[in-house]
N, C-alpha and C positions, 0 to 999 in steps of 0.2 A: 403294314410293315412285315416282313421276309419273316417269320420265327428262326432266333438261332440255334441251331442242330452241333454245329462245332464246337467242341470242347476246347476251350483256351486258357493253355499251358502255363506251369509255376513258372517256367522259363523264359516265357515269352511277358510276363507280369512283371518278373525280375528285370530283363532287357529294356523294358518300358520304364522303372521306376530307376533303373541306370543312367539310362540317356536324360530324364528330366533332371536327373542331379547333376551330369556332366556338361550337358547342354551341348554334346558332340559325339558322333557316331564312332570317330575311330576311340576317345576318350570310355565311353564309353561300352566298348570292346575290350579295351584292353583291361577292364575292370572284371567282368563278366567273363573274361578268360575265351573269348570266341573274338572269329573274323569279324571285320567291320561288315563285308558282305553279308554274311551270316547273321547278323545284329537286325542287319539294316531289312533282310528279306522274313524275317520273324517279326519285327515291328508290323511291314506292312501287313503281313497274314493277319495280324490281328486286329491292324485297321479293316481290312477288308472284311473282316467275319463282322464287326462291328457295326460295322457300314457306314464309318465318321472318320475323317482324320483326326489324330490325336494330339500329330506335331505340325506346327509351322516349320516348312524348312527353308524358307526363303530367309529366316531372321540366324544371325551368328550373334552370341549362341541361339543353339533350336529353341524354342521354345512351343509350352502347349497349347494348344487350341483352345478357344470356347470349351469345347465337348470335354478333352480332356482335362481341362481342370477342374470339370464337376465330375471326373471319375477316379481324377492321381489317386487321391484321400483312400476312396475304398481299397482299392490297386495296394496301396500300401499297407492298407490293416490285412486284406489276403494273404498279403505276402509274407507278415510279421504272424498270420497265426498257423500258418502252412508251418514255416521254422519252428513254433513251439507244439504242434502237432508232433514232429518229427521228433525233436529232441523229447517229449511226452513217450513214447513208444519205447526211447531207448532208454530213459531212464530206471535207476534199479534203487534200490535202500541203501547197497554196497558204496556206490560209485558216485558223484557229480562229473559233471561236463555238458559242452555245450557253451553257450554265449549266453551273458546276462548284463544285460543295459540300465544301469542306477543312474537316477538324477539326483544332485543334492543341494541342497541349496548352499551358499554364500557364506553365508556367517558359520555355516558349520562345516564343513568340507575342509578348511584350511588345516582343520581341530579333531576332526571327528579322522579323516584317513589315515593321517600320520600313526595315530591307536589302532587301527584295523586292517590297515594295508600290509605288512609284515603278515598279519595273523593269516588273512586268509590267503594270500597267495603262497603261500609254503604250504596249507593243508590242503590247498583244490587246486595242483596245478595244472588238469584236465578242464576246469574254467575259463574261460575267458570272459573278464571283467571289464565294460566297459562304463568309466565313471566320467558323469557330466556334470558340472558344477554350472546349474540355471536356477533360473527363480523359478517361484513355486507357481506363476502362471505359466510358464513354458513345462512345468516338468506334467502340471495336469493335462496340458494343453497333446505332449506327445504319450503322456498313456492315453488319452484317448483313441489315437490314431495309432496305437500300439507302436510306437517310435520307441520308449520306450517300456520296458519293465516293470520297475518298481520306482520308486521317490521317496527319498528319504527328508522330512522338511517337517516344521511346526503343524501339527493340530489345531482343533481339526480342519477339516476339509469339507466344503457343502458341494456334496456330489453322489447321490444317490446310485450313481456307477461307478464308485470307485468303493475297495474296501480296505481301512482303514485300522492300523494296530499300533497303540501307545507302545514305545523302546525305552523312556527314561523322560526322568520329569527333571531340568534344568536351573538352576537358581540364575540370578542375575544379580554379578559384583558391581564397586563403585572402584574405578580404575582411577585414580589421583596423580598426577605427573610432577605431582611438589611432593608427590611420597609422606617421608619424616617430619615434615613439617606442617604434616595435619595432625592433630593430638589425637580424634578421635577414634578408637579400637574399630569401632563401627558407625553408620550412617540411620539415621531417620530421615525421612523423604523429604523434611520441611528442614533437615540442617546441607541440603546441595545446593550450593554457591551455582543458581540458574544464570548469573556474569560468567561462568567458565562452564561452562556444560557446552560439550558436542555429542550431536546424536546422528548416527544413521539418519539417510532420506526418508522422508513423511512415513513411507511404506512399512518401516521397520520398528515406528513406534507403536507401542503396548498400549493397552488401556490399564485400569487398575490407577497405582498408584505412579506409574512410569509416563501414562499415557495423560494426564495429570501435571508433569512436569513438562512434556511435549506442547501442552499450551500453553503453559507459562513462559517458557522460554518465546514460542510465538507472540507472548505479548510484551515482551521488552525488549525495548528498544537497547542494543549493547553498541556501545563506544569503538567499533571494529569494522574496518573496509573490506575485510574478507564474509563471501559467504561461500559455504566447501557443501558439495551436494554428495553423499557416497554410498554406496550399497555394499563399502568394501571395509570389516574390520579392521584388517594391514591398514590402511590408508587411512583411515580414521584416526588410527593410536600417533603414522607421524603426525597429524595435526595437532593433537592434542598434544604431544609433546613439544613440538615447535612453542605453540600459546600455553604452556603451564596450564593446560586446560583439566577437564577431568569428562569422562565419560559412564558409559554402561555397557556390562560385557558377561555374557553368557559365560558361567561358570570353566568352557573347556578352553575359551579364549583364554583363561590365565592360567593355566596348564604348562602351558611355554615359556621356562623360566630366562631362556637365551630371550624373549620378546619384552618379557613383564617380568616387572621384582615382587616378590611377596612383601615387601615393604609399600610396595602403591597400589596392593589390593586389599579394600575394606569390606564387611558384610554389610548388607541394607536391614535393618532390626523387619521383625515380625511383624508383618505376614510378608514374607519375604517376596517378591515379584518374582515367576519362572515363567518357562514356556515347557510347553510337552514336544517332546521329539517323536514320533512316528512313520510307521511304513505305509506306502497306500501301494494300490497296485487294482486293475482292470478286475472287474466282476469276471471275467471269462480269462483271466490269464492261471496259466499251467501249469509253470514250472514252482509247483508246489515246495517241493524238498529245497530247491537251491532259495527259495523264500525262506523258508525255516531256517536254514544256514546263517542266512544273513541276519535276521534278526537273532541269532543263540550268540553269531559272533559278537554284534556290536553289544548287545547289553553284556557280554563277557568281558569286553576290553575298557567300556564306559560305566560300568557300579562299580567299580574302585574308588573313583573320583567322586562317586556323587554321594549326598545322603541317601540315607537308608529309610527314612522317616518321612514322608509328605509332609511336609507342613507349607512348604509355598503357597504363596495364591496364586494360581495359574489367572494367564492372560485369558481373556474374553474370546466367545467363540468365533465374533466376528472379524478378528485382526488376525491378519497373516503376517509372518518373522520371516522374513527371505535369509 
């Protein structure tokens, strides 16, 4: 086979990983800010240096090849570390800027930005913040391929390439939708009416004392033609409201006194169920400073709300909280 001699350009890696998202030459183009011509004659250079097609172009949309889809992957971490190459250089102590791509998960996102979005787009408005609200196997799944940044999601993480920092450790309330009409100040795990309990899908139950109630509810049988599958808090609490149900809800979920009354939120008695909140981010990612940002601002806006004291029992290493 030919050894390749030809250097192949960020722009021409760019032009490639364009068109596999657009799946069209002029789309494409118009993205990458150049002629369809132009697109189209850079693609090929780069097939020919390669010496493989990359795209099918008989198929609308294009799509890749054999060849090229055991090369997009890398194509794309190139390109994503080329970017924090560049943005690495210009950075200074003074300044932030540049692009930075957060994943967060579900249950905290609704909770967690509404507290930190104000904060930091007024003090970095040279950032560009891009927030995705995915599960924590999507968010691992794009730091690996450097898609993106960083992820903000339950602890920990088994992933010996990813690095990993606790932001705040979480309790977890007992939200009651009959309110006033439970006498009790607080909850022990053996006084939750498992006839009205709704929980998040399989994926979002704890071990400990939560994970505990998660079988038990699987083992009775309840008097109800409904079953409600959800990954989604909002969507949980109408259920629960609808059925006078009662559920469980991460300390920042009842933060939002327009969603929840402090009258239908009870403490769970000691050793209280939490989860740990942290950052993870690629063994080789750069953008050092705007990490630090990120974790000074959220534990800024989120130890207000929280104790000050551990005394929870944190969930088990091996369950993940989307």
């Amino acid at each position: 086979m030919k050894v390749l001699t030809t250097s192949i350009t960020i722009n021409q890696i760019n032009y490639l990983i364009a068109l596999k998202q657009t799946g069209s030459f002029s789309a494409a183009a118009e993205v990458c800010s150049i002629t369809q011509s132009t697109l189209s004659t850079m693609i090929k250079k780069l097939e020919e240096h390669i010496q493989m097609p990359l795209f099918d172009r008989k198929t609308k949309p294009i799509r890749l090849t054999e060849q090229g889809e055991a090369l997009i992957a890398q194509f794309m971490v190139v390109s994503n570390e080329f970017e924090n190459l560049i943005e690495l250089i210009h950075q200074t102590n003074e300044e932030f800027f540049g692009t930075f791509k957060i994943g967060i998960i579900p249950t905290l996102a609704p909770f967690l930005l509404p507290l930190l979005l104000p904060s930091i787009l007024s003090k970095y408005p040279k950032v560009d913040f891009h927030f995705s609200e995915i599960t924590t196997n999507e968010i691992v799944n794009k730091i690996r391929l450097r898609e993106l940044d960083v992820g903000v999601l339950s602890l920990p993480i088994e992933d010996e390439n990813l690095i990993q920092k606790t932001l705040f450790v979480e309790d977890f309330l007992v939200y009651d939708s009959r309110g006033k009409s439970q006498k009790k100040s607080n909850y022990a795990v053996k006084d939750i009416d498992i006839s009205r309990l709704w929980l998040l899908e399989e994926s979002h139950c704890i071990t400990s004392q939560i994970g505990k109630i998660c079988h038990l509810k699987k083992k009775q049988k309840l008097e109800s033609n409904l079953i409600f599958n959800s990954g989604s808090i909002l969507s949980l609490l109408e259920v629960v409201r609808i059925n006078e149900g009662l559920t469980l809800l991460p300390k920042l979920a009842t933060l939002n006194k327009d969603l929840i009354r402090n009258e239908k939120i009870f403490q769970i008695k000691s050793p209280t169920p939490a989860r740990e909140i942290g950052v993870i981010s690629h063994k080789s990612f750069v953008k050092k400073n705007l990490l630090k940002l990120l974790e000074e601002e959220i534990k800024s806006v989120v130890n207000p709300h929280l104790k000050s004291k551990k005394t929870q029992q944190l969930i088990e290493p091996s369950v993940v909280i989307d």
